[in-house]
N, C-alpha and C positions, 0 to 999 in steps of 0.2 A: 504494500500500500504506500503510492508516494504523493505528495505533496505536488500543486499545481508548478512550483520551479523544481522539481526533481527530488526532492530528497524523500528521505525515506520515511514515514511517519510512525512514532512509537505506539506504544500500547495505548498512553492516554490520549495521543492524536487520534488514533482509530477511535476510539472511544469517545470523543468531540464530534469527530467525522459522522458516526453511525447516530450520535444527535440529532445532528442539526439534518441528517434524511430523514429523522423519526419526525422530529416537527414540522420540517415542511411537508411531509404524507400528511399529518393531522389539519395541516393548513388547508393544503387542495381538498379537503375534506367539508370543507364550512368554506371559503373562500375561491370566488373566481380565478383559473391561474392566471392572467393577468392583471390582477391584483398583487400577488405577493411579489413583496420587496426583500431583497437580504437583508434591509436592518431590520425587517420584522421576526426574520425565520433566527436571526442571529439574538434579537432581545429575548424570543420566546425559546432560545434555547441557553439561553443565561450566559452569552459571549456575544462579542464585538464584529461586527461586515468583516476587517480585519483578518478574525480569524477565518469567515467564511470562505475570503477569498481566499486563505492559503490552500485549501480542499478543491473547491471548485472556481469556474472561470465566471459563472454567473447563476441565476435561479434556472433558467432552461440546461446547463448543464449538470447542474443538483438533481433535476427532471427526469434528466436520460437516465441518470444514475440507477434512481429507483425504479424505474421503466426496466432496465436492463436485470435489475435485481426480481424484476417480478416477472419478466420475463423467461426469466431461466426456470422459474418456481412452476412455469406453466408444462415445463416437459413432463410434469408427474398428469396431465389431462389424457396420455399418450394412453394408458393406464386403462383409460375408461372404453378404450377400442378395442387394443391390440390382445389377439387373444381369443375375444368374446366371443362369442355363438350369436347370431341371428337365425337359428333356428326355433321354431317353434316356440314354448314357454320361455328358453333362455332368451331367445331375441325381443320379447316384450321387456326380460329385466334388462337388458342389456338396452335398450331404448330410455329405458325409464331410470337405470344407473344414470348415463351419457347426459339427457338431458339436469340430474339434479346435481350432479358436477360441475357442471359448466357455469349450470346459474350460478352456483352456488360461490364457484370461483369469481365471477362477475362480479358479483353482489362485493364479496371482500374487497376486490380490489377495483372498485369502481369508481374512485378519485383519479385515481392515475391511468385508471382506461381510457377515462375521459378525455384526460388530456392528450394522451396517445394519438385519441380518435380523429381531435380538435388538429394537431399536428398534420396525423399525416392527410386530412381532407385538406390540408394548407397546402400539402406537395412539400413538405419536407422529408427526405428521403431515411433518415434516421428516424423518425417515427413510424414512418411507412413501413420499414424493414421491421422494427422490433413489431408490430401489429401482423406483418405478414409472420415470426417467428412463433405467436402466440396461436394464432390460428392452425398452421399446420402441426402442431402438437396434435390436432386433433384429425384435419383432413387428411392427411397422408396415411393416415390408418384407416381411417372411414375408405379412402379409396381402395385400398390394399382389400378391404373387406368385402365390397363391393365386386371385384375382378373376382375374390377366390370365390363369392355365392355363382360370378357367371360360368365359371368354368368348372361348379358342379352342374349346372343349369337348372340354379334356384330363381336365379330371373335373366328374362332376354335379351338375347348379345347385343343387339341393338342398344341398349343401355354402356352412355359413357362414362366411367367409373368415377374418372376426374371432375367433371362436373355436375355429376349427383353429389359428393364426397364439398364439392366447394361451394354449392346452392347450401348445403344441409349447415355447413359450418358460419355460412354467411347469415343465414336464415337465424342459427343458435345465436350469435352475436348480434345482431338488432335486436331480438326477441329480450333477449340479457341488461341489454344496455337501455330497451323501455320498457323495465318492469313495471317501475312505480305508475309508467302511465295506463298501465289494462285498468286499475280500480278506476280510472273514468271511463274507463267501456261497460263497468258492470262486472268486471272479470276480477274474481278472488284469486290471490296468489296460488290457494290451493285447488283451482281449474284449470290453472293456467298447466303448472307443468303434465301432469297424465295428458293433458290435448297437445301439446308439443310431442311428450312423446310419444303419440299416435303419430303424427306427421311423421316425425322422423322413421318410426317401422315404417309406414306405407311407403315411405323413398327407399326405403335400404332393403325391403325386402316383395313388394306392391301385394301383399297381403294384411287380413286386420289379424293384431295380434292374436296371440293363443292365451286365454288366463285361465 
């Protein structure tokens, strides 16, 4: 762990470091991120802009940081694929795993999705990248899974793996990221996901599940 001019940062710098990401996660949490300033993330973390900058170059590079940190945290989504049975009863749980993982992961880390989100719809290519690292955690096994049901001929060849596999992860991430807004549709949290994970069986397998 080094220091924005090089040097090496000790235990208690790390330890400053892993702060002042903790408050500004807590910040983008209550706060627009073009609102937060360093000397806010730096007062609310009981140190000086000063020390801020010796860690990072500015608040969008604080950003990346934990962007990059919860990005990495996403390859355990890989988890909720790889593996799994979409056959019969298992591929109902396995629909209905997928779908309360994902929210579920959403939901925690939804400050810093946001801003992800907000980045890479700007064309900034570093958010764009961490947001495309987060998603194939999951598609790349959904497609995987996809190929091997065709080449039992569980569903028809005619079906493209890859974009069944990038609709469905696409579909989970919007779904995810407007949760709060179904209760003005009428729609209870606990509707919401079993009817998602109906969707996603009928794409991944074009049968209604088995319960």
């Amino acid at each position: 762990m080094r220091t924005v001019d090089g040097r090496v940062a000790g235990r208690r710098g790390q330890a400053t470091r892993q702060k002042l990401l903790d408050c500004l996660s807590e910040m983008l949490s209550s706060s627009p991120y073009r609102d937060v300033k360093v000397i806010d993330v730096a007062r609310k973390a009981g140190t000086s802009p000063a020390t801020f900058y010796q860690y990072f170059p500015d608040v969008e590079g604080a950003v990346l940081e934990i962007a990059e940190q919860m990005a990495a945290e996403s390859a355990g989504l890989t988890d909720l694929v790889e593996g799994r049975s979409w056959v019969g009863k298992a591929g109902w749980q396995t629909s209905q795993e997928l779908v309360d993982g994902f929210m579920d992961f959403w939901r925690r880390n939804d400050a810093i999705l946001r801003v992800i989100d907000l980045g890479a719809a700007e064309g900034d290519k570093r958010f764009y990248k961490i947001r495309m690292k987060i998603l194939n955690s999951v598609n790349s096994s959904l497609a995987d899974s996809v190929a091997e049901l065709q080449s039992k001929g569980k569903i028809d060849k005619e079906v493209n793996p890859a974009a069944i596999a990038g609709s469905l992860v696409t579909m989970l991430a919007a779904v995810a990221s407007h949760q709060k807004g179904f209760t003005s549709w009428g729609v209870k949290q606990a509707e919401l996901k079993p009817n998602l994970a109906l969707l996603v069986h009928l794409a991944m397998t074009g049968k209604k599940p088995a319960r």
